[in-house]
Every structure is written in C-alpha cells, then in structure tokens.
C-alpha positions in Angstrom: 0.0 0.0 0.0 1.6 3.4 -0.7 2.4 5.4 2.2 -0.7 8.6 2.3 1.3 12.0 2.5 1.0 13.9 5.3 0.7 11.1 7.3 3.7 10.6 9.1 3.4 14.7 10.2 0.5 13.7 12.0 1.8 10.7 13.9 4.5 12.7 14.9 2.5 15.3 16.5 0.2 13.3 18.6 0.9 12.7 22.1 2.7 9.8 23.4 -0.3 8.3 26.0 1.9 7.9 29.3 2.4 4.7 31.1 -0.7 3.5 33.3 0.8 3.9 37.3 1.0 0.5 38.4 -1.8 -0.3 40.9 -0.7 -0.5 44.3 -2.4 -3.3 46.3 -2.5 -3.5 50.1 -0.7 -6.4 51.3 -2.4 -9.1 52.8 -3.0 -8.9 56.4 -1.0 -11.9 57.8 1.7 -9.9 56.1 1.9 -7.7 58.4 1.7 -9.3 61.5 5.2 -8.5 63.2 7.0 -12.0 62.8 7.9 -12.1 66.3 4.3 -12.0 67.1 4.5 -15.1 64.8 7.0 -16.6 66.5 5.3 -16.5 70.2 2.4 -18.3 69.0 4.4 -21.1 67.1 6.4 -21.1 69.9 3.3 -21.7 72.3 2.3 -24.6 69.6 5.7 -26.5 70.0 6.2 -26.3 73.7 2.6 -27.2 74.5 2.4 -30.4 71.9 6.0 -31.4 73.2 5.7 -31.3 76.4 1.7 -32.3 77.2 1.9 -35.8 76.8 5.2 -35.9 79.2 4.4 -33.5 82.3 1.2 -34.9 84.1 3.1 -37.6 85.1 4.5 -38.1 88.6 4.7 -35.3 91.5 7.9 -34.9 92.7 8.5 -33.6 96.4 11.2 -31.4 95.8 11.4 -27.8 94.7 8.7 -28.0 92.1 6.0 -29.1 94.7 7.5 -26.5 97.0 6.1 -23.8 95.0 2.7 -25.7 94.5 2.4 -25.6 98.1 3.2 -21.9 98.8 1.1 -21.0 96.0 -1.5 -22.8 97.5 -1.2 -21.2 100.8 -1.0 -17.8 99.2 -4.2 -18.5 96.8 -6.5 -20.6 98.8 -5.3 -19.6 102.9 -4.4 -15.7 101.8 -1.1 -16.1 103.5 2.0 -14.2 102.5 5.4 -15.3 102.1 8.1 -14.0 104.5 5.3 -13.2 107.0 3.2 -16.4 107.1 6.2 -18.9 106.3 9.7 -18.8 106.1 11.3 -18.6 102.5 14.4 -17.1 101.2 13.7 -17.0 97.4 12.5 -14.3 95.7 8.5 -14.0 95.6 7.4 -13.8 92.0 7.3 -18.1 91.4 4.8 -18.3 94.1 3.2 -15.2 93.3 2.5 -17.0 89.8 2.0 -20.2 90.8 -1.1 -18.4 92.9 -3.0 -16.6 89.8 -2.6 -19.8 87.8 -4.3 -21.7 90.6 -6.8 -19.4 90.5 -7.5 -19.9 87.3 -7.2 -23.6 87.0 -8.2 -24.8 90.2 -5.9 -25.5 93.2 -4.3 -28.8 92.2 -0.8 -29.9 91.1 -1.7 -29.9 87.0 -2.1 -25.8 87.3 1.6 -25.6 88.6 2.8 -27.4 85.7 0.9 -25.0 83.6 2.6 -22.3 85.3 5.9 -24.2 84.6 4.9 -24.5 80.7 4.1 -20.5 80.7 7.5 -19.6 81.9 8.9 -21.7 79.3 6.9 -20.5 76.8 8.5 -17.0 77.5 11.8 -17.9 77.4 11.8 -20.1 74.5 10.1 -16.9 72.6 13.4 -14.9 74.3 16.0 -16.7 72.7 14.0 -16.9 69.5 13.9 -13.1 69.5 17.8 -12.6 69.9 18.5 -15.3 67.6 16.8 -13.7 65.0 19.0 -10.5 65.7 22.3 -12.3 65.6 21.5 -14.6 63.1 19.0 -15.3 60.9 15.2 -16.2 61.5 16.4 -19.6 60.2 18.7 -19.9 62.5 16.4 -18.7 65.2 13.6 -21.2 63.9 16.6 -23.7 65.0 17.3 -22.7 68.5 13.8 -22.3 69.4 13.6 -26.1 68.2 16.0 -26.8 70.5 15.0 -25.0 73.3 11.0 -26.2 73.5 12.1 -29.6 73.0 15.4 -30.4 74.9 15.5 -31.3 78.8 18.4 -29.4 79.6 16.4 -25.9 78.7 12.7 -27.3 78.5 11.8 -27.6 82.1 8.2 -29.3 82.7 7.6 -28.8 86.9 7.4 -24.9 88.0 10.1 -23.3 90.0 12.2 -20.8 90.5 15.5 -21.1 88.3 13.8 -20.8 85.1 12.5 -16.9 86.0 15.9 -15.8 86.5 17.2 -17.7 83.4 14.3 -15.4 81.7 15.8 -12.4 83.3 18.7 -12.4 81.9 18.2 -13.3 78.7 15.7 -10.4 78.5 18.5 -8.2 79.5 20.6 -9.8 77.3 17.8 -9.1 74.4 18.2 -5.4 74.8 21.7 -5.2 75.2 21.7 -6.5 71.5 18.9 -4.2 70.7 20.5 -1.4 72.3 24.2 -1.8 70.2 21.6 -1.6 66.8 20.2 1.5 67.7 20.8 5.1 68.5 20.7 8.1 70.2 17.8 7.5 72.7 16.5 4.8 71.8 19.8 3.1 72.2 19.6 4.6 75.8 15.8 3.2 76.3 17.0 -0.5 75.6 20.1 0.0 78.3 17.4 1.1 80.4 15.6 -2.2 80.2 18.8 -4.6 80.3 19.5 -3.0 83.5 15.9 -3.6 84.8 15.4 -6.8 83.9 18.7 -7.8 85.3 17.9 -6.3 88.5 14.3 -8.1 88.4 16.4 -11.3 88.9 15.7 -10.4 92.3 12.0 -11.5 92.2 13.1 -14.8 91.4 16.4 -15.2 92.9 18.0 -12.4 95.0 21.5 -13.8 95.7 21.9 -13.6 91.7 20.8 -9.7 91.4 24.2 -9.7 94.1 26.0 -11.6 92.2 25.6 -9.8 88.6 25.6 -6.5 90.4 29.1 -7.5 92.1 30.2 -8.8 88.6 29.2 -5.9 86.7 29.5 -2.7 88.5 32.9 -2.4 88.1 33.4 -4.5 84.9 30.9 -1.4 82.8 32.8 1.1 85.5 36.3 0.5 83.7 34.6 -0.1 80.3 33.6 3.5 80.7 37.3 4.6 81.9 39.0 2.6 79.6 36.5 5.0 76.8 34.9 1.5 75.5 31.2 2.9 77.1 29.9 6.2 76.7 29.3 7.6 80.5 25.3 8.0 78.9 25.1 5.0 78.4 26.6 3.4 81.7 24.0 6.1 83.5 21.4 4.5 81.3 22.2 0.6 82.3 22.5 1.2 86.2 20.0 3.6 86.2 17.5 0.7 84.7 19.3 -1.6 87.1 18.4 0.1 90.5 14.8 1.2 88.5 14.0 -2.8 88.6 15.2 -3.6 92.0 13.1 -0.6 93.2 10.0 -1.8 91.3 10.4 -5.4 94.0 10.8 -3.3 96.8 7.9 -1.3 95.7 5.8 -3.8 95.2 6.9 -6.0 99.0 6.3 -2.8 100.8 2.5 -2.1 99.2 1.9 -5.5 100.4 3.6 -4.5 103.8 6.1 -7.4 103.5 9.2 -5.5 102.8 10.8 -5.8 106.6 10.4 -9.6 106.6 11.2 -9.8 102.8 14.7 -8.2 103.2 15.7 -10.2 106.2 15.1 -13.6 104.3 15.7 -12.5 101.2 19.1 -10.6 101.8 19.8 -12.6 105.3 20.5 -15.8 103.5 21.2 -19.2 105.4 25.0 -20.8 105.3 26.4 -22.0 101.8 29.4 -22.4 99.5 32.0 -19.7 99.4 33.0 -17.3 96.5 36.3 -19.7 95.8 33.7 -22.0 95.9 31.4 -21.1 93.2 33.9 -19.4 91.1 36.1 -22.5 90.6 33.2 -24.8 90.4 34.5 -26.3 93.4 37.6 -27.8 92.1 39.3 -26.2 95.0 37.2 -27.0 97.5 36.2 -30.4 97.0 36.7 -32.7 99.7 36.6 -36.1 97.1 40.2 -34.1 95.6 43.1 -32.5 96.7 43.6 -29.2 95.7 46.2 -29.3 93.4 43.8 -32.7 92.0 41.4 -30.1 91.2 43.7 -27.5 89.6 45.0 -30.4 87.6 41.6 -32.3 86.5 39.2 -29.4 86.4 40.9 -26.0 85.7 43.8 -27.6 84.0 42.6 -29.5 81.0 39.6 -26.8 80.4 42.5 -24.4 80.3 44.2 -26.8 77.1 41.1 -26.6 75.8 40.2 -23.0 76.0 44.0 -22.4 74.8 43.2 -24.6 71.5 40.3 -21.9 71.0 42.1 -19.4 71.4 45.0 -20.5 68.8 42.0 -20.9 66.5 40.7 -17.5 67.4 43.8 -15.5 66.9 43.7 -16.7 62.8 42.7 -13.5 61.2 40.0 -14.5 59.4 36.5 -15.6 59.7 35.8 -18.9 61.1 34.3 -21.7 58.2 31.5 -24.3 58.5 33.8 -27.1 58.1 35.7 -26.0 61.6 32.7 -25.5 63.8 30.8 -28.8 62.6 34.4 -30.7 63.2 34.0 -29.5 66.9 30.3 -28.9 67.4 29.1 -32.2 65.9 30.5 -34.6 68.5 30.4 -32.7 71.1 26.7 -31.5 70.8 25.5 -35.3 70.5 27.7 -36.6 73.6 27.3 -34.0 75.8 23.9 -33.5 75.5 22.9 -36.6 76.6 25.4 -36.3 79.9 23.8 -33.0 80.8 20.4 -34.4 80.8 21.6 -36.7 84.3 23.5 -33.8 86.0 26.8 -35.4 84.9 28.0 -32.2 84.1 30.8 -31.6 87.1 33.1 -31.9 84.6 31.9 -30.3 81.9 30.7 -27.2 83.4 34.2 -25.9 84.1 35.0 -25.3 80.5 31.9 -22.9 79.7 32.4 -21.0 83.1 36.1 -20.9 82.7 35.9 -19.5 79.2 32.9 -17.0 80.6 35.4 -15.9 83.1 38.2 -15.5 80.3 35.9 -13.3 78.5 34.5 -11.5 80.8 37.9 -10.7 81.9 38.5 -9.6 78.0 36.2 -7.7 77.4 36.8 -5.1 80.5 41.3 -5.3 80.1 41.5 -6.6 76.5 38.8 -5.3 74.5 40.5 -4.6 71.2 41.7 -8.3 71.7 38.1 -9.4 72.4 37.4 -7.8 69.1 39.8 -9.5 66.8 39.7 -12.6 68.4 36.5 -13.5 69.1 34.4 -11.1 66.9 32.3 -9.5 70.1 31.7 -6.1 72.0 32.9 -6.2 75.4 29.0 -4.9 76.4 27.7 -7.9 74.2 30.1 -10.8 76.0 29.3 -9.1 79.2 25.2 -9.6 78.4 25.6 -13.2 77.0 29.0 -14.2 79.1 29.2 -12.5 82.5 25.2 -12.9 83.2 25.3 -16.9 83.0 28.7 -17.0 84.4 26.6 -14.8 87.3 23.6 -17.5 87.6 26.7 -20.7 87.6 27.9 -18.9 90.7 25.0 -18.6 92.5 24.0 -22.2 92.1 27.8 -23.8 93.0 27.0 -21.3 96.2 24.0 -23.0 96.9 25.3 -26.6 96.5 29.0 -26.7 97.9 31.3 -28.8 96.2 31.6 -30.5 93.0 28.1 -29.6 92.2 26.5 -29.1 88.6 26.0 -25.3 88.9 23.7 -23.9 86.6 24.5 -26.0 83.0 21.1 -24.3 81.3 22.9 -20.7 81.9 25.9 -21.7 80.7 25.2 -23.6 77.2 22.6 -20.7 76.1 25.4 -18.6 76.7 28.1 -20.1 75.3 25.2 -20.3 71.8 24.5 -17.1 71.6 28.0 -15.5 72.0 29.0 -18.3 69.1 26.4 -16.5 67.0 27.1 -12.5 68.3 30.4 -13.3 67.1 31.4 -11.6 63.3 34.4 -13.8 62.8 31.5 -16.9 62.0 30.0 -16.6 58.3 26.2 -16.5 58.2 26.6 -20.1 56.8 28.3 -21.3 59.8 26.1 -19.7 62.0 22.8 -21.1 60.4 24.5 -24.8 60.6 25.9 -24.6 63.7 22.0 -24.1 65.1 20.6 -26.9 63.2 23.5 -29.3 64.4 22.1 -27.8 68.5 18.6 -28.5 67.0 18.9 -31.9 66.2 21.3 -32.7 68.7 18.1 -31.6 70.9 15.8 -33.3 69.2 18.2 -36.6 69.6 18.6 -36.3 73.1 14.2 -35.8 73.3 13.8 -39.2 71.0 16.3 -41.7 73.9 14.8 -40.0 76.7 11.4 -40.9 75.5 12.7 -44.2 73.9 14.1 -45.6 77.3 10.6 -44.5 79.0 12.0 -41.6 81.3 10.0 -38.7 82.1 12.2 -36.3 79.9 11.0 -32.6 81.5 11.6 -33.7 85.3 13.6 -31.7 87.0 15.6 -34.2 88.4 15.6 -37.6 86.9 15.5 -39.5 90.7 12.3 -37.2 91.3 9.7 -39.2 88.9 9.4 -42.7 88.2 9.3 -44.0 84.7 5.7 -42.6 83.0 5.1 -46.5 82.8 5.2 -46.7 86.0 3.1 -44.0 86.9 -0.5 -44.6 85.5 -2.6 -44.4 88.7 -4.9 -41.6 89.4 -4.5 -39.9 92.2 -7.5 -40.4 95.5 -6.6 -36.6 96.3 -8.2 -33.9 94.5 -5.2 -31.6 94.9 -3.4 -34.0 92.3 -6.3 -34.6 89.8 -5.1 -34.7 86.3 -2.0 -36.4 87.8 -1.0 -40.1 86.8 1.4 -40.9 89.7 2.6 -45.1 91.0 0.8 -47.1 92.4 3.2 -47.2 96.0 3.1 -43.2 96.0 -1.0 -43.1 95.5 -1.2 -45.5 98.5 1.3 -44.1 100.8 -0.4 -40.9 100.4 -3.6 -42.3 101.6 -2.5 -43.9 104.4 -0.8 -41.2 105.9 -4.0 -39.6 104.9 -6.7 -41.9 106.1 -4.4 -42.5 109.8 -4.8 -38.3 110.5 -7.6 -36.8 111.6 -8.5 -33.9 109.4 -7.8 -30.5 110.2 -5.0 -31.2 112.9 -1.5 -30.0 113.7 1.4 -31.1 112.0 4.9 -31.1 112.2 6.8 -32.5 109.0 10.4 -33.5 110.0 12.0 -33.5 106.6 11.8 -31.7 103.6 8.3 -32.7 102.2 7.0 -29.3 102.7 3.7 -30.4 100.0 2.4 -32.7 102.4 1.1 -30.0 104.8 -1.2 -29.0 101.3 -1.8 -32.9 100.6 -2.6 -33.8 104.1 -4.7 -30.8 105.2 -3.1 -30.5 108.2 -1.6 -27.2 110.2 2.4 -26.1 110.6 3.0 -25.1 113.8 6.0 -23.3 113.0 7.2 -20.6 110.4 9.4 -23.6 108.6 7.4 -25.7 105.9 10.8 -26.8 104.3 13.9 -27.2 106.7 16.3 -28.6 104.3 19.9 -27.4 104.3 20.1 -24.2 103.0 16.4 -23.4 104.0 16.2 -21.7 107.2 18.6 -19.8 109.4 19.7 -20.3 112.7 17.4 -17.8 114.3 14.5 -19.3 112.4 15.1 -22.7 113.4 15.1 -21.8 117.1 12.2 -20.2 116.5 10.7 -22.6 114.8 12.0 -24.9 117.8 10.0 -22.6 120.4 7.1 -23.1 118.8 7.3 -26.8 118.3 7.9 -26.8 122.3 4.9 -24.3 123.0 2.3 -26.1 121.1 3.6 -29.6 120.4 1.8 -30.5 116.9 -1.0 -33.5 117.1 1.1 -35.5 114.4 5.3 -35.8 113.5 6.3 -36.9 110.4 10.0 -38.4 110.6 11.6 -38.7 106.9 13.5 -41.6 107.6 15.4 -41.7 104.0 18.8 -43.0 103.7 19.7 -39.2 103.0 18.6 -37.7 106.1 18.0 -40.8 108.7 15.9 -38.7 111.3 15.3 -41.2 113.7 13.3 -39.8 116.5 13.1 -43.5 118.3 15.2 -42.4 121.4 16.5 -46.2 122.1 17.9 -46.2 118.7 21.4 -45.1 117.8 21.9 -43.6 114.5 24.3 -41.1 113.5 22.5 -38.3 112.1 23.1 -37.0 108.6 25.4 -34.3 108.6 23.1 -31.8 106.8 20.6 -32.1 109.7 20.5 -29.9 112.2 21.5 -30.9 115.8 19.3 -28.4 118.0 16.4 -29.3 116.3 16.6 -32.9 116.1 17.4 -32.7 119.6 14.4 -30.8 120.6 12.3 -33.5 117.9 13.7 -36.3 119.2 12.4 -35.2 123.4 9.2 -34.0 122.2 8.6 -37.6 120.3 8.8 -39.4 124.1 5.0 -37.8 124.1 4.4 -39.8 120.5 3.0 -43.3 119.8 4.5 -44.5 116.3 2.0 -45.7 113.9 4.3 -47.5 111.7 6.6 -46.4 108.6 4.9 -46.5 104.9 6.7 -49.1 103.5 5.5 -51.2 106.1 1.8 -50.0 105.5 1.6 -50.7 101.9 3.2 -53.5 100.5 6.8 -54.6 100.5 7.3 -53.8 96.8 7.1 -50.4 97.6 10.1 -50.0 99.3 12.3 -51.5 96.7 10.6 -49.0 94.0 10.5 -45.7 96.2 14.5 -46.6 97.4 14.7 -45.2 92.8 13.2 -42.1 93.7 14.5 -38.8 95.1 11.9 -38.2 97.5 11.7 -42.3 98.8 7.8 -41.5 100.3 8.6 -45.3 102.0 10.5 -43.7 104.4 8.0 -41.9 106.4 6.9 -42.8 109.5 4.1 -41.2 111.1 3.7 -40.3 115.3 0.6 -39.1 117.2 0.4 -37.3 120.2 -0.6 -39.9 123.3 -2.6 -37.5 124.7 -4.9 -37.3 121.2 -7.9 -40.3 120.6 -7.3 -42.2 117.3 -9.5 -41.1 114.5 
C-alpha cells in the first residue's frame, strides 16, 4: 500500500499516552503481623504439643512441689510469704504459681501450667535474639532446640527458670541497644539493666551476684572510653529502676521488713572460691592441686586450642565449627540431661570468666579474636557466668552449677560473634537443633520422664498410670506405692489437725490438710537460718503438733526413736533434732509406709528422690485415734 502524505506529520504530532501507574495493592493482612508475634504463638504450639503428653506424670517432692504448696497457701489460705512462712527465694514463682491456681483450680496440674508458661517465655526470648544475631532460620533452629530439649525445656514450676528469663531479657536489649541510636539506644540500656535487676524476684542472691560482677566491669569499660558515661547512667540507672519496682511492690503488700531479712539474710552456703572455681578447690573427694589439675587444667588446654583458632585472622568456616560442634553437641547433650556435668561445666564458666575478663582489660583483643563487644560478651557471658555462681554457692562442692545458663550462653555469644559466616552460624544451630531433638527421642525411647527436674524425682511414665484419690493431684498419673502411701498417711490423720513434718516434704502439709506449727514448711539445708530454726523450735515446744512426720530416708535418717542409735546425717540440724527427738517421748509411732503398703514399695520408692517409703508417722498420746 503506498504510504498517504502527510501522514507521518500527523503521527508525529500526537501525544505519546503515558504509562498506566501501576496499581498498588495493600498487602495481605497476615503480612503484616510482626513476625515475632508469629514466632510467640508457634512457639506456644511447639512447647505445649511437646511437652503435654510428658508433664502430668508423677509429683515430685522437691522444689517443684514447694512452690505448689506456697502458691497454694498464698491463693487458697491468703497467706504471704516471709510473713506467714519462712522462705528465702524471691516471691514472683509463688506469686505465679497463685493466679494460675486461680485460674485452673488448686491442684498440682495448674503448677505445671505455670511451669509450661515460663517456658513458653523464654523459649520466645532466645528466639527473638536469635533472630537478631543470626538469621530467622537460625532462630527457627534454636527455638527447636530450646521447646524440645531437657536441659532448657523444664516441665515442673520453679524458681531457676525466672531468673534464666531475666537475663536473657537483658541480654535481648543489650543486643537491641548496640543496633540502635541516640535515645532509643539509651531506652534498651534502660531495660537490660531492669530486667537484670528483676532477677531479684526470682532469685535475690543472683541480682548480688551480677551487680558484684558488673559494676565495676561497665565502671572500667567506661574509663577505659569503650562505654559512653550516657550509656553506663542508662544501664544502672535501669538496674536500680528494677530492684526498686520489687521493693515497691513488698512494701505495698507491707512485707518489705520480713522480705529483706530472708531474702538478703541468706542461710549458710558455698564460698566465693567456691562457686567461682566450680568447686575444684574446694572439693573434699580431691586435693587441691587434684582439682587445679583435673578441672581448671585440662579446660584451660582446651580453651587455649580456641584461642589459637581465634587468633587466625580470618572468619571462622563451616567445616571448623561442625568438626568440633558435631560430637560434642551429641555426647554431651545426653550427659547434661543426668546432671553429669561436674566436669563439663568448668569449660563454659572458665571460658565466661576469660571473656569477661576480655572484654573489660583486652577489649580490642576481644574484638579480633572472638568477633564481640565487650557490652555484648558481658550480656551473653558475664550474666550466666553470674547464675553458675550462684548455684555452685547454693550446692557446695563438685556440684552441677547452673548447665542451662551456661550452654545458652556459650550459643548465643557463638552466633554474636562476626568472625562466624552467616553459613556457619545457620548450621551450627541446626547441628544444637537436632542434637536436641536426639537427646528428646532416647529419653522418650528408654521411658523416662524427659521434662523432670531431676531424673530420681519421677518414676518412669510406665510406672506411673494411677490416678490420684486426692483432689489436689487430679489430672495427675502418679505409681501405684506413691498413691497408696499418700492415703494412708492420709486416712491414719484426723482432718484439720497440727502437724509437724520432719523432713523436707514441705507439699504434704497441702496434701494432708493439716496445720504447721512453726514458720518452717521446708527445713532442708540451706532453707532456714539459725534464728529461724530456734524459733521454729520454740514453737514446736509451746504447742507440740498432734502428728510428726519423721523422713527416715537414707539421706537424712531422722530417727526420733530415742533407744535407737543412728548417727544423724550431717546436713541435719542438731538443735532441732534434739528438741524433735524429746518431744517424740510424748508420741506413739503408727508404723513407717513401707511397712503399711506392700513390701514392693520400698524397693521402687528406694529409685526415687523423695523415697515416700521412708516416712513414719507419730501421734500425740494424749490425742484419741481417729
């Protein structure tokens, strides 16, 4: 076709039409829901599957059942720690253990909710500073490992896991506070120093303890010009804000002059060279230099081979950290689930003490060795190192310290570090993920209850398939011998009497219904002064209870038979067994447990911490049998 003339003129002059503006769509709304927000609820999901088929089994009558019974006196007899009863912990646990009782009826099962809540929280913790270090992959990984592995996943409620939360809360912000600025970088010192300090709800010898550790530690990072003076205002100032909020909150309540003499006023323990070498130097099973040799020294070759490694100036591969995370991961784990970790504790809180040390002398050394801040290895290294301390204190000797403290922190100041790749860092969390996972599949494989807190506290969950005749342990599948020692101590008591429980089974004054006549529902070592034992010995002597209790356990043989002769067990106290011992001349024995329920019973309750078998109960001569 021949071209028309004129017609090229007129293209040319008409208007180019402009590009259509792309529609904008709103994204959908799932979108943007914060993925941390995500996170809590999945991590809800995971620790609530996991751990429901595995917790309502068994009650054990140590710490765990402690806090049942306080909470119970403080929700159902509106009686107040320090005041009502003697107790040198902090008083958020029981405070908790209270409102869930209230909201799930007084029994045993709502304590272990209690227990799943705080668990909850801290496994949504670590996720959150994961994610910040890492990678949300990564932090998928270590929450894995976290909701589903013993040594962090605790089913009973009580008291350790608060001030594990506390720290890492603090440790949270410190991260959040080196990605910031100006004042917001302030606001998050703020809160690391507050939720340090809040330790002190749960625990108050560890608020001491990190205080002590890290006064002078941020003191000389802010001489040595490593932390602005703002920002060391910021972190204390947020550190005496949170202790403040406690004592607030004691004194409203009109508990604050009992709280601070139990709280602060703590009974005999382990000393400082105690705790900080793990007891390696103290231990009465080695010499000293045994234990310079066997626990400091070969941690030390250890920690020196890390060191070599560090000093290499460049960034760590994936093919170094799985030829030493692998192995150790898989074997390890599985030690630290039975408290075999005497040994292997020393390396983590020696190389926490190294660091810390780093980070306030060396930090430029810190730096180009190990990739950190000093603030960030004080937050993830100095804080555990802090909790380890306080738990060698409370256990003298070669004791396990506090192995949950230390591995989270020796995780997450592998991931703070910039000398690992982002490769290695994602790897080196699923190797602690499955390891985890691994540990969860033979615990559960051999038929152990993998959330106790203490493997010798709860039988097998084969064993225990028997309901409970209480209805303060409804919902709770316990043995056989423990369901029928608890009702004949029960059935043999008249309701509503006086008690005196000589051994550390504080729950059985909630199980039994029965009245303290004392301050002291627990008088194990380390649970009552010597003033509030001879108070407690006053009363005993004043109004004589209608029923003893004697725990007559191979671990604390409290024989109150005066014609027999038994050396008493070293942790018991001598003025009080004394004063026991006369008052049970007034006391017809009505037989030991074992005796009462079958002789099976004592052969399966000699496997368990508590050993229930042991008990023998007394009534008063003067009182008619029920």
């Amino acid at each position: 076709m021949a071209d028309v003339p004129g017609n090229d003129d007129e293209r040319a002059q008409k208007p180019t039409p402009a590009p259509l503006a792309p529609v904008s769509r709103p994204s959908p709304a799932w979108r943007r829901i914060p993925i941390d927000l995500v996170a809590f609820v999945g991590v809800a999901v995971a620790v609530l599957l996991s751990h429901r088929p595995f917790v309502l089994y068994g009650m054990p009558f140590n710490e765990p059942s402690w806090l049942f019974h306080l909470g119970h006196r403080v929700a159902v007899e509106g009686a107040a720690p320090y005041r009502d009863f003697v107790f040198h912990g902090g008083p958020l646990p029981i405070y908790v253990d209270a409102v869930f009782q209230g909201l799930f009826s007084s029994r045993y099962a709502s304590s272990v909710y209690a227990g799943l809540f705080v668990t909850v929280l801290r496994v949504w913790v670590i996720w959150m500073i994961v994610r910040r270090l890492a990678s949300w992959r990564s932090a998928i990984a270590i929450a894995m490992f976290c909701a589903v592995d013993p040594l962090f996943a605790f089913g009973p409620h009580w008291a350790t896991p608060y001030l594990h939360l506390f720290i890492t809360m603090s440790a949270l912000f410190v991260v959040l506070s080196t990605r910031a600025e100006g004042r917001r970088a302030l606001v998050h010192l703020v809160a690391a120093g507050a939720f340090a300090a809040l330790s002190l709800a749960a625990t108050p010898r560890a608020t001491i303890a990190i205080a002590v550790l890290l006064l002078p530690a941020t003191a000389l990072l802010v001489r040595g010009k490593q932390l602005a003076p703002r920002s060391f205002a910021a972190l204390w100032a947020g550190f005496a804000g949170g202790i403040a909020i406690v004592l607030a909150v004691l004194a409203a309540r009109g508990l604050l002059g009992d709280a601070l003499g139990q709280m602060f006023v703590a009974p005999a323990s382990g000393g400082v060279l105690d705790a900080i070498s793990g007891g390696a130097l103290t231990s009465a099973d080695y010499t000293w230099w045994g234990g310079v040799l066997y626990f400091l020294g070969v941690p030390a070759l250890i920690i020196a081979g890390m060191l070599a490694l560090a000093a290499r100036e460049r960034e760590i591969s994936i093919q170094t950290i799985g030829l030493l995370l692998v192995p150790i991961a898989f074997i390890l784990g599985l030690l630290m689930r039975y408290g075999q970790l005497d040994y292997f504790n020393d390396l983590p809180r020696l190389f926490f003490t190294l660091t810390t040390v780093m980070a306030v002398a060396m930090p430029e050394r810190l730096r180009a060795w190990f990739g950190l801040e000093p603030l960030t290895a004080l937050a993830l290294g100095a804080l555990p190192l802090a909790c380890d301390w306080i738990a060698g204190m409370a256990m003298p000797g070669r004791s396990p310290g506090d192995p949950t403290a230390l591995v989270i922190g020796v995780i997450l100041m592998m991931l703070a570090s910039s000398r690992l790749t982002a490769h290695a860092k994602l790897w080196t969390c699923v190797v602690v993920a499955l390891a985890g996972l691994i540990n969860f599949a033979v615990l559960v494989q051999t038929g152990a209850a993998p959330y106790a807190q203490n493997p010798l506290a709860e039988r097998p969950r084969a064993d225990s398939k028997f309901k409970a005749n209480h209805r303060r342990m409804s919902g709770i599948a316990i043995t056989e011998g423990r369901r029928d020692s608890i009702q004949w101590i029960k059935d043999s008591m008249e309701k509503q009497r006086s008690c005196f429980i000589y051994g550390n089974l504080p729950v059985l004054y909630t199980l039994l219904v029965c009245n303290n006549p004392t301050r002291l529902d627990a008088i194990g070592p380390g649970q009552a002064t010597q003033a509030e034992l001879d108070a407690a010995i006053a009363a005993l002597r004043a109004s004589p209870p209608d029923y003893l209790l004697a725990h007559e356990s191979q671990f604390a043989p409290l024989v109150l038979d005066p014609a027999t002769s038994l050396r008493l067990h070293p942790d018991a106290n001598q003025q009080l067994h004394a004063a026991i011992r006369a008052l049970a001349a007034d006391y017809d024995s009505l037989g030991v447990v074992s005796s009462k329920i079958a002789p099976w019973f004592a052969v399966q309750a000699a496997k368990e911490w508590d050993q229930l078998d042991a008990v023998r109960l007394y009534r008063r001569k003067s009182l008619a049998p029920p």
